[in-house]
N, C-alpha and C positions, 0 to 999 in steps of 0.2 A: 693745180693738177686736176685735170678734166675727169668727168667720170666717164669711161669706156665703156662697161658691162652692166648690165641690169642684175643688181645685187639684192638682195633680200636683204631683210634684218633679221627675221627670228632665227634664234640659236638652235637648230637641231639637236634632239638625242642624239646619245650615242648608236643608238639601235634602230634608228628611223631611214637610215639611208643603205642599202644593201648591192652594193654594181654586182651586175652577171655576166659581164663581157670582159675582156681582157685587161690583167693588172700588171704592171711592169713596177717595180720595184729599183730602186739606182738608192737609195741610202740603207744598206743592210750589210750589215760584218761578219766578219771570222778572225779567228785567232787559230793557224793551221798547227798541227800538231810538234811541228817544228817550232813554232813561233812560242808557244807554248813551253816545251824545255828550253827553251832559250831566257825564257824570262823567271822559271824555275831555277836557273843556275844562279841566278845574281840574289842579295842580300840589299840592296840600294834600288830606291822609285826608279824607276818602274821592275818592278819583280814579282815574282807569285810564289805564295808559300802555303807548302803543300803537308796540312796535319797528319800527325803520325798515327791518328785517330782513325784515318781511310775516309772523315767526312770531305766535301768536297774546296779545292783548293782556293785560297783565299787571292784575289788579285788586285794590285797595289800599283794604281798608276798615277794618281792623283796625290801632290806632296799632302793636301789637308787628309788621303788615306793614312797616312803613315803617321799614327799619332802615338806615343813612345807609352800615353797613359794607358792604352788600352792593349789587353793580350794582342799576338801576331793575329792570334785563332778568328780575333774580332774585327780587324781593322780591313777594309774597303770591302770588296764584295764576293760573293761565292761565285766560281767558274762551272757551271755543269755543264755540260755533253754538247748543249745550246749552243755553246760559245765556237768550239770547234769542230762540231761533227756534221756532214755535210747531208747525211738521214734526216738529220733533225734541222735542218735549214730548209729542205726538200719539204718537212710533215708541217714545220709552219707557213709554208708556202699553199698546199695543200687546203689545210686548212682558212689559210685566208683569200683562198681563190686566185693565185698569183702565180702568175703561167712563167714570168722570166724577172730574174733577179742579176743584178749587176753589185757585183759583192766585193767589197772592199777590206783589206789587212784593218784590225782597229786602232784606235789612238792608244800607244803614241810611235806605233809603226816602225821606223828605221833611226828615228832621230839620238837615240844614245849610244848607238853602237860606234866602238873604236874605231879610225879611219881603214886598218888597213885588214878590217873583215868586212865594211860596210856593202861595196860591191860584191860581193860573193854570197853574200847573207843576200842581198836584197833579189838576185838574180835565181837563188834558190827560191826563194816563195813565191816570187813572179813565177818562177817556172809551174810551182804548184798550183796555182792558181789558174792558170792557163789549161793544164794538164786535165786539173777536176771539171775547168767549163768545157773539156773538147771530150772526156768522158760523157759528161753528163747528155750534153748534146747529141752523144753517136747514137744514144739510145735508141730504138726504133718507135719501139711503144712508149713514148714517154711524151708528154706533153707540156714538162718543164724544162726551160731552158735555163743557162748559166752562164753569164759572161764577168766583169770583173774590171774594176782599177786597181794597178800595181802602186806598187810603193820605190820613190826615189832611195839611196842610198845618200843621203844629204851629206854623212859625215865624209864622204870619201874626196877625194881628190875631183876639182871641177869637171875636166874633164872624161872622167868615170862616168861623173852623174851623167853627162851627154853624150857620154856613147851607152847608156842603160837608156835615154828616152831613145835614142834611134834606134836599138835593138827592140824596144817595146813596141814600135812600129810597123813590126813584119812580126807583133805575135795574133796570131787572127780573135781569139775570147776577150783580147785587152782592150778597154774601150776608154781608155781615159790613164788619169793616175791620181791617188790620194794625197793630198800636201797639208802639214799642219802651218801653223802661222808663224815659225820661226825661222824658216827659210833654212838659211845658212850657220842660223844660230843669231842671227842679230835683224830679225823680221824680214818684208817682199821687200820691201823699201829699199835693202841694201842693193848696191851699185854689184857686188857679187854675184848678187842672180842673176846679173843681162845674160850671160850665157845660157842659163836655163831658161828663160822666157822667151830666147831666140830659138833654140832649139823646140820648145814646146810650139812656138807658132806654127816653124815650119813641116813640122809633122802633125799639126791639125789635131795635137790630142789636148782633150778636153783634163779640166785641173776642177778637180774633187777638191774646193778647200772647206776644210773640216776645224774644229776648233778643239784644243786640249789643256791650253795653259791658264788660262782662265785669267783672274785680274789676281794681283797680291792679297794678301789675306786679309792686311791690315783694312783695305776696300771695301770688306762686308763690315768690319769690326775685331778682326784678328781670331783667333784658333779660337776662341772660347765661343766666341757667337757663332762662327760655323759649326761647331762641333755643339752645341744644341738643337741644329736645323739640319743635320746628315748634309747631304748631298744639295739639299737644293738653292742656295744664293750661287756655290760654284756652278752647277748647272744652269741654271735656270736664268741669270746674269751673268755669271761670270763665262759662257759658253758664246753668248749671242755678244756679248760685249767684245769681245775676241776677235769674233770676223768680224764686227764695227770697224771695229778700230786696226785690224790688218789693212780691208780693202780701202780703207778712208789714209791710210799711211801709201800703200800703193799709188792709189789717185792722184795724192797731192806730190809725189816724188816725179809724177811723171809716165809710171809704167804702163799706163794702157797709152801714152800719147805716142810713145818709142816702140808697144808690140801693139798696136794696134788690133791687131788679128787675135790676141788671144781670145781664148775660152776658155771661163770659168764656170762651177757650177760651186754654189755657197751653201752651204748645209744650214738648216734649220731658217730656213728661207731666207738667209744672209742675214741675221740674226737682228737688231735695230735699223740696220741699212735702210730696208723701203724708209719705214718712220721718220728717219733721219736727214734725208737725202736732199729734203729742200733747204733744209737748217744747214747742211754744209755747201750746197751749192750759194747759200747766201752771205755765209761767212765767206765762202772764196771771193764775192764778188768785193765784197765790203775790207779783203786786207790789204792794208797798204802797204805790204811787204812785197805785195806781187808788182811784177812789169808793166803788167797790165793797168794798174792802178798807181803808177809813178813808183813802183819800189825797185829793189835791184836784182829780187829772185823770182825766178820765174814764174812757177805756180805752175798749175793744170792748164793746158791749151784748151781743153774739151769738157763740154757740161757733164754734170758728173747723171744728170738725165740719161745723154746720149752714151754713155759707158754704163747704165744698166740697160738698156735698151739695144745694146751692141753687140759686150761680151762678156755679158753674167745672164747667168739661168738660175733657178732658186729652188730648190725641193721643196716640199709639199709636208713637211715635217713641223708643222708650228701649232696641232691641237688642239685651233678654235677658227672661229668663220671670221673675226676682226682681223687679226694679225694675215688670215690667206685674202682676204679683200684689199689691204694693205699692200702684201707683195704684189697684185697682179697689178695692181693699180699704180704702182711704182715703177712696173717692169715695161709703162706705154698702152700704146693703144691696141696691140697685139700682146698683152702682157698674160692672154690665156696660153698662148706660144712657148713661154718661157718655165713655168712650171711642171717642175715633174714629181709622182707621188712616191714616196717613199717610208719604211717603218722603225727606221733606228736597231731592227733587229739585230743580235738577241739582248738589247737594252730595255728598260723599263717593262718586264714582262710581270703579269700579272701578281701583286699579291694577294689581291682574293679571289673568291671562287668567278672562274671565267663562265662567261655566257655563250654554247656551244662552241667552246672550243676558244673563242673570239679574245685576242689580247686587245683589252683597254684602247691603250694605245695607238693601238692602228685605228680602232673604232671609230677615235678621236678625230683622225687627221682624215677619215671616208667621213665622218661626219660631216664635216668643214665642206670638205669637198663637194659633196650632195646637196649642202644647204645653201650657199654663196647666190640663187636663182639664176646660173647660168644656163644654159641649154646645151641636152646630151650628149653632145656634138662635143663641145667644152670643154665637159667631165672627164669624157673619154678621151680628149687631147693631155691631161692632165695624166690620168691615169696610164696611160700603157703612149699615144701617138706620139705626143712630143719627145719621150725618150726613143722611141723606136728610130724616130726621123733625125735626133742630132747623133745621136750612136750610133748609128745606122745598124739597127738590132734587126735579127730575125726573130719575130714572133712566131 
C-alpha cells in the first residue's frame, strides 16, 4: 500500500486544532419522541425504563445492558433531552461550530419490531424526520441545516421494505438510510437482500451501515468480564469488529460483484476494515476453495482494494490520527475523497468538566483531523465537502 498523503506523526492535543469554516456532520442520532414510547412500552432489549423517581429514563439496548444482578434503576444508560430533542441537537451543533447535520434513528432502529407494524412504524419516523429537516431548513434566519437517513422496516414483508426505499426517494431531507448488520435477520450475505441491494442501487441512495450487535459475550470473556469494564470491549471491539466482519461476509458472498453500484458509508471508519484489508485480500488470493484457484466456489471476482476505493466511504469517527491515516490510506489514492467527519452525537458526552462548552469526543476526532499534515484543502474535504458533494447537501 503506497503512501498517497503527506502525513505527520505527532499526535495532536485535543485542544490544538480548532476549524472555522464549515462542518457537516453524517454520524449524529435521535431517538424521536415516538421512537421513544415505543421502546417505553416493552419489558425485553431493547426497551427503556422509565423511574417512578422522575430521574431520567434508563435505556436498554445492549443484551450485556440488561444484567438481571443489577436494579432496572442501574442497568445501561441515562436518556436526557439530548437524545431526543431537536434544541438540543441545534445547541450542540452550535456550539461545535456545525452548520449541517445529517441525522440518523439510533441503533437498533426498526429491527425488532413485529412484521405486520414494521412498515407503518418505519414510515412514521421517516416521515418525522423528514418533516423536522424541512422545518429546520425553512428557517430564514438560521444558519443550520438538517437532513437525515431513514430507517428500513427489515421485519416487514420484502416487498414493503422496497417500496419504503423507493418512496424514500422522492422524500427531499433523506439522504441516504441507516442499516444495522443483520440484514434480514441472518447478516448482508444473505441471498434475501438481492432485493434490497437492487433497489438501493437503483435509486443511488447511499446505506448508513452502522454496527449494534457486537460479537458474543463469551468473545471478551463472558458477562463477568464485561461487566467489570462497562461498556467498553462491547464498544470499543465488539462495534468495529461487527462492520469487519459484516462487509468482509458481503465481499466474500459476492454482493458488491452482483450491485456493483452500491454505496455504503461504514461507521466508525469501517471499524478493522482499512487494517485488515490486505490480510483478507491475501487470504482470498491463497484459498483453494475458490475457482479461481482450482476449487469449486466461486469467491470474490473483485479486489477487495477496488470495492473500498469504489463503494465505501468511512466517517471520520475513530479518535486518534493512526487509525484516520489508516482509513484514508486504505480508501486509495484519493482516499482524502472518501472520508467524511462526524460526532456519534448525543453518545459518549462529556463526563467531566467540558472545556467551553467542547465534547471530548468530537475534540478527539478534529484533533485527528488537524493533525494527519494534510493541507486545508483536505481537512475541509473531510469536514463539510466530501459530504456536501456525495449527499448532494446544501450548505
Amino acid at each position: 500500500m503506497g503512501v498517497h498523503h503527506k502525513l505527520s506523526a505527532e499526535q495532536p492535543s485535543t485542544s490544538e486544532f480548532q476549524p472555522t469554516s464549515t462542518i457537516v456532520d453524517i454520524h449524529t442520532h435521535t431517538y424521536p419522541p415516538s421512537y421513544i414510547d415505543l421502546l417505553a412500552s416493552r419489558d425485553t432489549v431493547p426497551y427503556i425504563h422509565r423511574p417512578s423517581d422522575g430521574s431520567d429514563p434508563r435505556l436498554i439496548i445492549l443484551s450485556s445492558d440488561d444484567d438481571p444482578s443489577k436494579p432496572v434503576e442501574k442497568r445501561g444508560r441515562p436518556v436526557d433531552v439530548s437524545y431526543s430533542s431537536w434544541d438540543e441537537k441545534l445547541k450542540f451543533m452550535r456550539q461545535h461550530n456545525i452548520s449541517t447535520s445529517v441525522v440518523s434513528l439510533a441503533n437498533p432502529w426498526l429491527d425488532f419490531l413485529p412484521s405486520h407494524t414494521a412498515l407503518g412504524t418505519a414510515q412514521q419516523i421517516n416521515n418525522e424526520l423528514n418533516t423536522a429537516c424541512e422545518s429546520q431548513n425553512a428557517k430564514q434566519d438560521s444558519t443550520q441545516r438538517l437532513y437525515a437517513f431513514a430507517s428500513l422496516p427489515l421485519s416487514a414483508k420484502p416487498d414493503e421494505i422496497v417500496s419504503e426505499i423507493q418512496r424514500l426517494s422522492s422524500l427531499k431531507y433523506i439522504k441516504g438510510i441507516i442499516l444495522g448488520t443483520s440484514g434480514l435477520g441472518s447478516g448482508l450475505d444473505d441471498p434475501a437482500m438481492d432485493p434490497l441491494w437492487s433497489a438501493l442501487e437503483e435509486t443511488s441512495i447511499m446505506i448508513f451501515l452502522h454496527p449494534h450487535y457486537g460479537l458474543p459475550d463469551a468473545a471478551f470473556g463472558g458477562p463477568d468480564v464485561i461487566g467489570r469494564s462497562g461498556h467498553v470491549l462491547p464498544l470499543a471491539l465488539g462495534f468495529p469488529l461487527e462492520t469487519t466482519i459484516a462487509v468482509t461476509r458481503m465481499y466474500l458472498s459476492g454482493v458488491f460483484d452482483n450491485f456493483p453500484k452500491l454505496m455504503m458509508l461504514l461507521a466508525h471508519s469501517g471499524g478493522a476494515l482499512p487494517f485488515l484489508a490486505g490480510r483478507i485480500q491475501s487470504c482470498v488470493e491463497h484459498e483453494r476453495e475458490f475457482v479461481a484457484n482450482g476449487g469449486s466456489k466461486q469467491g470474490p471476482k473483485r479486489d477487495v482494494w477496488d470495492v473500498l476505493r469504489t463503494n465505501i466511504w468511512l466517517d471520520a469517527v475513530i479518535y486518534g490520527k493512526a487509525g484516520l491515516k489508516g482509513a484514508i490510506e486504505a480508501a486509495g489514492p484519493n482516499g482524502i475523497d472518501r472520508l467524511m467527519f462526524g460526532t456519534d452525537h448525543p453518545f459518549f458526552p462529556p463526563l467531566r468538566e467540558e472545556v467551553d462548552g467542547k465534547w471530548t469526543s468530537v475534540q478527539s476526532n478534529l484533533a485527528a483531523i488537524g493533525g494527519i499534515g494534510v493541507s486545508q484543502e483536505s481537512v475541509q474535504k473531510i469536514l463539510s465537502r466530501n459530504a456536501a458533494r456525495v449527499l448532494n447537501l446544501e450548505l
